[in-house]
N, C-alpha and C positions, 0 to 999 in steps of 0.2 A: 433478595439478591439484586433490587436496582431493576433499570428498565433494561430486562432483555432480550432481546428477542424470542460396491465394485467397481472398477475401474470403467468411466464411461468416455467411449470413443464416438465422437460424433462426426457425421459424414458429410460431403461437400453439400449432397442434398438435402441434409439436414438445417445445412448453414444457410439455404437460398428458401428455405420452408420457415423462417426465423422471421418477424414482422416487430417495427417498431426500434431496433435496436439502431442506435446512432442518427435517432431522429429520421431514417427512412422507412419509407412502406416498405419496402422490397428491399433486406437486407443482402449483403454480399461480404467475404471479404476474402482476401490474400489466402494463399497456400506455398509455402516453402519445406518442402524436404530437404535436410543435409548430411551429405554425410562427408567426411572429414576422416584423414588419418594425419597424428600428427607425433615427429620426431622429435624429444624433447633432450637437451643437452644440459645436464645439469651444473656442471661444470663454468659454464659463462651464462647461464642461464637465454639463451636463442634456442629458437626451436623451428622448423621447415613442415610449412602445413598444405595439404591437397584438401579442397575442397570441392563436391560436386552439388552443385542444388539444383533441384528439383521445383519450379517456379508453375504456378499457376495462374492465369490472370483471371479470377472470377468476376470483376469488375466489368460495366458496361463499356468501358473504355479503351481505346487501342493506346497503348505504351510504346513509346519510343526513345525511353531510356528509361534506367532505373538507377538507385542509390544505395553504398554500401556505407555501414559507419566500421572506421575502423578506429577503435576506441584508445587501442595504445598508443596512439600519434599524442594524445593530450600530454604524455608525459616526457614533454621536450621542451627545454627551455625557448620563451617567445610563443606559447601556444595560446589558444583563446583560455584555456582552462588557470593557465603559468598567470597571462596577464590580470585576468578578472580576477584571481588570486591575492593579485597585489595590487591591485585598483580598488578594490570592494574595498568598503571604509571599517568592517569586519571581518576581516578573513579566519575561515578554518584555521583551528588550532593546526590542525591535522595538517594543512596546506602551505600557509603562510604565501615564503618566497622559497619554499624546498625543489619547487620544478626547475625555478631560475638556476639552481647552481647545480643541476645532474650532468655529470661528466658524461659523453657517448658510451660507455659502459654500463652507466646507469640509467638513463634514459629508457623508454618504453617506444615501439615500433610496431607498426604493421607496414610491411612494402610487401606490397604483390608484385610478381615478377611476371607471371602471365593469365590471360585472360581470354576463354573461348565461348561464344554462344553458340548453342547449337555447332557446335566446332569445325565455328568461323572463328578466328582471331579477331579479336575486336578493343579496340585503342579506350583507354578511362584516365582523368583527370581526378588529380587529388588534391585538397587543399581543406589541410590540418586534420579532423577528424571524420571528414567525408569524399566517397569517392564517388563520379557521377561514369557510369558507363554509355554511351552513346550506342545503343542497340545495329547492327548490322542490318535488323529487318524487324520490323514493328512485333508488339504480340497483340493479337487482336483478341478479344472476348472470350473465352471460354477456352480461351489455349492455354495448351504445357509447353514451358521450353526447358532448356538445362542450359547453365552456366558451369563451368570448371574453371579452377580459381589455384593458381600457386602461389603462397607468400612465404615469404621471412620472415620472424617476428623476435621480438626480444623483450622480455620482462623487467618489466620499469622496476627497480630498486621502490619499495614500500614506499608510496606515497598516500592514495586515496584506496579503500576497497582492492584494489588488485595490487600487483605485486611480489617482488620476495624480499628473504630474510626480514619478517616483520619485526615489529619491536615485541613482539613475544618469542622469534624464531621459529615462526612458520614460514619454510624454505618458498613454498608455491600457491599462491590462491587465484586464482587463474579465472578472472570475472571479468566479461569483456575482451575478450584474449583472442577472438578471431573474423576477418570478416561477415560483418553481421547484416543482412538485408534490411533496408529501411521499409516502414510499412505506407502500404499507398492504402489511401479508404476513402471515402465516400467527401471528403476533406484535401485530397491530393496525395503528393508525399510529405511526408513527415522525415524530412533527413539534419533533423537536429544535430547542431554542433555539442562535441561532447565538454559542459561546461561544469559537470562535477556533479550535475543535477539527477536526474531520473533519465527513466528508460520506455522503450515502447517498440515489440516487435511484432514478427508476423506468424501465426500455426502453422504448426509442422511436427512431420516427426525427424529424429536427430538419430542417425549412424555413427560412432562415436569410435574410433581406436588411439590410444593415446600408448607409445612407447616411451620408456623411461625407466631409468637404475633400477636391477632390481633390490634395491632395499627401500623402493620409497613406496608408502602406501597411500592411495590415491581414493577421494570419497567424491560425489556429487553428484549431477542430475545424473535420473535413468536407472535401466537396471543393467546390474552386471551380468556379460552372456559367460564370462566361462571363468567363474571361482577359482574352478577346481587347476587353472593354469599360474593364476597368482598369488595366490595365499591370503596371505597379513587377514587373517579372522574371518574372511569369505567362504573359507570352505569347510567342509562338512567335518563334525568332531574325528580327530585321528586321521582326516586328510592330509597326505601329502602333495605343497604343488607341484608342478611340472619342474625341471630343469629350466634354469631362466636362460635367453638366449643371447651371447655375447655380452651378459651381465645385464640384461635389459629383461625385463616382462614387458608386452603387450594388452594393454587392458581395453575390452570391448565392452561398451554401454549404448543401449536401445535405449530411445527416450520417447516415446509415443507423447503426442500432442501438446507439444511445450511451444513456448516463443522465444525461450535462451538457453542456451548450457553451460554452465560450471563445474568449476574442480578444483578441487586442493589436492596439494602432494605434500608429503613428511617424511623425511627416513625414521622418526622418532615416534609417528603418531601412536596412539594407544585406539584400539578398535573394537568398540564394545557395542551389541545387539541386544535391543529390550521391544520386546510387543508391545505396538500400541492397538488401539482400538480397531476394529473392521478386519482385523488380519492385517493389518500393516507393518510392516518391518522398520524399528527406527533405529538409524545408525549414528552412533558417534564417534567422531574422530579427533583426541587432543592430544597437547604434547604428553611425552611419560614425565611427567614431572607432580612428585607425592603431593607439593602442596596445593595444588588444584586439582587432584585425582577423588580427593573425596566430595566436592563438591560437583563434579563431574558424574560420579555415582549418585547422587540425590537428582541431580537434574533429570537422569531418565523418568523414575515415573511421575514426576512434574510431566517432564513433555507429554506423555502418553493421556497423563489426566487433561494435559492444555489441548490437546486433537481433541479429544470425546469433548470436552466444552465445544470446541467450534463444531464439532461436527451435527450437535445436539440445536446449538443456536443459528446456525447462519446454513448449515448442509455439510452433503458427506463430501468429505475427503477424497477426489477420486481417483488418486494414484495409490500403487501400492506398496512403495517409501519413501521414508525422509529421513534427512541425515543434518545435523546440527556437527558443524565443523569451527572448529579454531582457526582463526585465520583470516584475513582482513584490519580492519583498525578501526571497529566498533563494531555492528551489525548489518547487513545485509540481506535481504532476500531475493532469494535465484530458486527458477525452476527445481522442484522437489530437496530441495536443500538451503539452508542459510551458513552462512560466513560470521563468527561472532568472536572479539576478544574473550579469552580464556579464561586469565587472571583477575578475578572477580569474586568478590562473596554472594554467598549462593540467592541471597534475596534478586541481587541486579543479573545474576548471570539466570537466574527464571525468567526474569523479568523481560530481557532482551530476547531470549529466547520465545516467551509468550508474542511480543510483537511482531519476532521475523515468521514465526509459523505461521500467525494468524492473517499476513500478506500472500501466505499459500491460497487463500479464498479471493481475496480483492485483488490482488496483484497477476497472479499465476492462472485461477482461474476465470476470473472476472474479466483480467486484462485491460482494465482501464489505464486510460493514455494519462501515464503519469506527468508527463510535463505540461497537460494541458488543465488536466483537472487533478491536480497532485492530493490538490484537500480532499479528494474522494477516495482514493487508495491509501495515506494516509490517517485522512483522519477518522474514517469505515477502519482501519488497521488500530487506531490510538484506541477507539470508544471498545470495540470488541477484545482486546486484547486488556483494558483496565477490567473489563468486568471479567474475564477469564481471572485475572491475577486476583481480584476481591476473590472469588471464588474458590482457587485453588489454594491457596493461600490462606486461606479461613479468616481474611480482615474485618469482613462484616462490616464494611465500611456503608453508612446510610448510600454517599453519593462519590462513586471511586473515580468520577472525575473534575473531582473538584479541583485539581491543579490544571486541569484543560482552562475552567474557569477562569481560574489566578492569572494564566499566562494570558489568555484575550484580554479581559478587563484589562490589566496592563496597558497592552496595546493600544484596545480602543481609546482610551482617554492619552494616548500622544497625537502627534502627526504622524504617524510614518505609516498609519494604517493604507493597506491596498487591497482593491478586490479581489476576491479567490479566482476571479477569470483572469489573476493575470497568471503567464507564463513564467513556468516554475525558474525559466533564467534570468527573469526579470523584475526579480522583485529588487527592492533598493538597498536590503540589505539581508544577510543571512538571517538574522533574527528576528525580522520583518517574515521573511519566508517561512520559519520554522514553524514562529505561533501562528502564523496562519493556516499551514500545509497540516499543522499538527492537532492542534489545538482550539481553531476556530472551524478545523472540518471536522473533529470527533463533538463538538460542540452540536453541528446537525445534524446529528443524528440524535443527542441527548433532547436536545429543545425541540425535536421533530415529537421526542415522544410527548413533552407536557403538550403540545399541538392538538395531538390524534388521538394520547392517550397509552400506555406502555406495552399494552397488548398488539393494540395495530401495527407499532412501530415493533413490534419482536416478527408478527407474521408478515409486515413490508420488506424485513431483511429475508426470509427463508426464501419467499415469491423470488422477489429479485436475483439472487443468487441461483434459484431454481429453472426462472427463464431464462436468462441472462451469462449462463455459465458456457465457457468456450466461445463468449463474444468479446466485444469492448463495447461495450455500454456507456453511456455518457450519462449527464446529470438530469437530464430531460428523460431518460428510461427508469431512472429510479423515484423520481418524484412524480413519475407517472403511473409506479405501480406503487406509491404510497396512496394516491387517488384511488387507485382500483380496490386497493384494500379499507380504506377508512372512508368514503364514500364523497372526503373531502374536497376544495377545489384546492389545491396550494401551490398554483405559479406564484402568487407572490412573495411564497416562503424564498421559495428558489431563487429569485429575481433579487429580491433586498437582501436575502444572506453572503448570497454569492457572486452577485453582480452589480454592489454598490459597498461603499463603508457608511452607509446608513448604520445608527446604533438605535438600541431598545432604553427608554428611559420614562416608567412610568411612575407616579405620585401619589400617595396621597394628600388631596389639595387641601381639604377641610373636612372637616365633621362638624354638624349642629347637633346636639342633644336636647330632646322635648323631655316630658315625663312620661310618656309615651312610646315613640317614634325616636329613630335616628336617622339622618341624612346624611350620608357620607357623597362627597365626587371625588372622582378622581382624575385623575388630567397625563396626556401624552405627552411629553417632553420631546422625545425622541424621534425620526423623524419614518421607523421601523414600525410598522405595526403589528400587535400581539394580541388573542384572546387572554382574560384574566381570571385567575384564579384570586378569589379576595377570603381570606383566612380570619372569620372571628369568633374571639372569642368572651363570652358573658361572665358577668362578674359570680354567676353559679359554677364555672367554671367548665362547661358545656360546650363545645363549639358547633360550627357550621361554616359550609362553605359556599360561597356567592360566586356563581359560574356566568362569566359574562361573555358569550361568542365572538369573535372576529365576523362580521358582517359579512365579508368579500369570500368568508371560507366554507360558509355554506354548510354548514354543522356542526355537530356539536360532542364531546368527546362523552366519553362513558366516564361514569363518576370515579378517579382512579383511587378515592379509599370508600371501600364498599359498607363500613362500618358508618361514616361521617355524613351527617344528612347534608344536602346540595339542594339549595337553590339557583334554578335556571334563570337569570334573568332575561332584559330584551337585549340583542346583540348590539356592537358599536360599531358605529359607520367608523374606517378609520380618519375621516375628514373633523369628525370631530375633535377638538382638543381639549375637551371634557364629557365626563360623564357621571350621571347625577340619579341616583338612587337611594329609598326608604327601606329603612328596617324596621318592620311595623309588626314588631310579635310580645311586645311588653317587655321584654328584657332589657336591661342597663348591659350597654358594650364596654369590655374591659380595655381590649387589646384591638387589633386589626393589621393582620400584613400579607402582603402583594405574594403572593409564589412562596410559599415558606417552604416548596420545596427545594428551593433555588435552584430549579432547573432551568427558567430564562435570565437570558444574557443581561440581566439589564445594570446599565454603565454605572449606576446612582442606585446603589439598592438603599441608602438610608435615605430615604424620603418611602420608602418602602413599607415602616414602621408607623402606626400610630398608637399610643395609648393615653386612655385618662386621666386627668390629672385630679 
């Protein structure tokens, strides 16, 4: 299978009993409760939303002001999201110059109309997708205050992820859709302009009423408090719902310890409930349309098999639903539910599907700050969710991420290569971004395992998830319990993967043949260091393999095929640019090659190969 690795509510003083997590001794972080009632108008598609949150400052810090992002400003012509759209020398299919030409009908909007702390009225500055509140009176350390928050808002005509009447006709997918608090930690605020990129919020639980037609059926984060008033497949067999009220239902969703909430709405959805694993409920909600309804029907016990995979490799699942919705303009993942185009044969609509759930662990529960460390949430998201798919899927694929592979090499042998520390809105180009965020970060976790060994790196993913869940954890908290676990030193895994475009390129330089003895060296090209795995094999046909330690990593992995005898050698300083070893056991060598698992990165695999001639 490759290298692979009830509902838990954790409490404030849980969170300050937490050590290590974002590179502090003494962790802390944010708390936001919201609760939200919001009028929706299907008709011009604007909506009138009350907001009251519930703000904590656990931080050691006094605040004197805080930051909202309001997400649907980006979808206005002249917006940072409009212009870097059409500056980028690659722009989103998706994107293009489509913000440039949205009439004020089509346009997307968040205008708050008022604003009380602690209810004081209190004056905020907006400019483009962030609003900066200048607090009345500081919150100091360990205090609660409350905000209450009235806005206007109006849904952008399908553009990115949110939106309506998508190019499938999905009326409402509602991602991003309401004043959202920005998160302060240990780092500052983090009130990122919203530039198309990723996301990053603060724990909380969500109070949720959403009014609307009643013919429209509405799926997403939380749980629904009362079925039995809405219908559309919520309520219990031979239930009838309530009388709708002035042709409106009011739909009520609890969302215990999330960082976002979303919603799609349909008049047309189809609403279908399949058991997944743990007693969880999974929902799905697509258009009624026959030719993607059968593919629709096969995806449920996919999903359900793709939960029990992560739940088995990485931890449990600890909410208790989720719901895969139609809706958006590719994939998405949002608190207890993903957004995914419809129209798809079922290999890609598993497929998508496998990667946005599989963000339910790294993203939702992990919470790592996608814009900073994107290749973490990502590509933790690409490597977990290829070996789910090898798996459910029965591909029996030796190495199922071998196109992670394709897309880096690529990369690394141009110029445009950039460090994964850089910020997710900063990379030079989308494509630039993608192999990286995607590709070169499911990549460290593959090459973590030839490192440590397949075992370590399957129980470094549980630990981590294990500690680490209902926090944001940074790249320093997982490379730290890959140490705890494999007994390894590997800052400088972390250092030259992710904070340099340093590349892997090793040789083989020569071989001398005695009647005897052989002498093979081999030589560093590359300016990355790696332990080596040296594959040979005799002309009886017999192999062995020659394990040569990274010096600086301070051990040494367990033999990862248990059938194939290993030889340890003496480790390599990485200062050296060669290294020179005897095969002194009477045998004539046939063959000889570097990783023939090709599980390291290296740029130049054919110098990789030698045979006899």
């Amino acid at each position: 299978m490759g290298y692979f690795f009830g509902f838990i509510l954790f409490t404030t003083s849980v969170f300050f009993n937490l050590s290590n997590a974002q590179g502090n001794t003494s962790y802390w972080q944010q708390n936001a409760d919201y609760k939200m009632d919001v009028q929706m108008n299907v008709k011009n598609f604007q909506y009138k939303g009350k907001q009251e949150l519930t703000y904590t400052n656990n931080s050691p810090d006094t605040l004197n002001k805080v930051f909202y992002h309001l997400y649907f400003n980006a979808f206005q012509p002249g917006s940072e999201m409009d212009v870097r759209s059409r500056t980028i020398v690659d722009p989103d299919s998706r994107v293009g110059d489509r913000i440039s030409k949205l009439s004020p009908s089509e346009i997307g909007f968040i205008k708050p109309t008022s604003f009380t702390h602690d209810g004081q009225v209190t004056s905020f500055v907006i400019k483009g997708t962030v609003m900066e509140v200048k607090l009345y009176k500081p919150i100091l350390p360990g205090e609660t205050t409350v905000f209450k928050m009235n806005w206007d808002g109006q849904v952008p005509l399908q553009i990115r992820r949110s939106g309506r009447d998508s190019a499938e006709g999905v009326a409402l997918t509602m991602t991003q859709w309401y004043p959202k608090l920005a998160e302060y930690d240990f780092e500052g605020w983090h009130a990122d302009p919203y530039i198309a990129r990723e996301f990053f919020g603060v724990w909380g639980d969500y109070d949720v009423t959403i009014t609307i037609d009643q013919a429209y059926t509405v799926g997403g984060t939380g749980y629904l408090q009362n079925p039995g008033a809405v219908g559309h497949g919520y309520t219990a067999p031979g239930q009838k719902p309530m009388p709708a009220v002035k042709g409106k239902y009011t739909w009520h969703f609890i969302a215990p310890k999330v960082h976002d909430f979303a919603w799609a709405a349909d008049p047309n959805y189809v609403h279908d409930i399949y058991p997944g694993p743990n007693g969880v409920t999974l929902h799905f909600l697509y258009k009624d349309d026959p030719e993607i309804a059968e593919n629709w029907k096969a995806l449920q016990p996919k999903t359900a098999a793709l939960m029990e995979f992560f739940n088995e490799h990485v931890g449990p699942y600890p909410y208790e639903q989720y719901s895969v919705i139609q809706g958006g303009d590719g994939g998405m993942e949002y608190g207890m539910c993903t957004m995914i185009t419809g129209g798809r044969e079922l290999g890609s609509l598993v497929g998508v599907t496998a990667h946005e759930l599989a963000h339910s662990w790294f993203q939702f529960v992990l919470a790592i700050n996608e814009n900073k460390y994107e290749w973490m949430d990502e590509g933790f998201t690409t490597y977990i969710s290829d070996e789910a798919m090898n798996y459910v899927m029965g591909n029996k694929n030796p190495n199922p991420h071998a196109g992670s592979y394709r897309s880096y090499l690529f990369l690394a042998n141009t110029d445009d290569q950039q460090p994964l520390t850089t910020h997710a809105d900063r990379y030079a180009t989308n494509r630039t971004y993608g192999i990286s965020a995607y590709g070169k970060g499911s990549i460290f976790l593959t090459q973590l395992g030839y490192i440590i060994g397949p075992e370590n790196l399957s129980k470094t993913l549980k630990r981590f998830y294990s500690d680490f869940k209902f926090t944001h954890p940074t790249p320093n908290d997982f490379i730290r319990t890959a140490e705890k676990v494999s007994g390894f030193e590997l800052d400088w895994y972390l250092t030259d993967w992710t904070k340099t475009i340093n590349t892997i390129d090793y040789g083989i330089k020569e071989v001398e043949k005695s009647v005897t003895k052989t002498k093979v060296t081999l030589e560093r090209i590359g300016l990355m260091p790696m332990p080596i795995d040296l594959y040979v094999t005799y002309d009886d046909d017999t192999q062995e393999l020659f394990y040569i330690p990274l010096r600086m990593m301070w051990g040494e992995k367990p033999n990862p095929f248990t059938d194939l005898k290993r030889t340890v050698l003496e480790d390599w300083p990485w200062t050296n640019p060669t290294y020179t070893f005897e095969i002194d056991n009477g045998k004539k060598v046939k063959n000889m090659m570097i990783d023939a698992t090709k599980r390291m990165a290296d740029i130049n695999p054919e110098n990789n190969f030698w045979e006899a001639k």
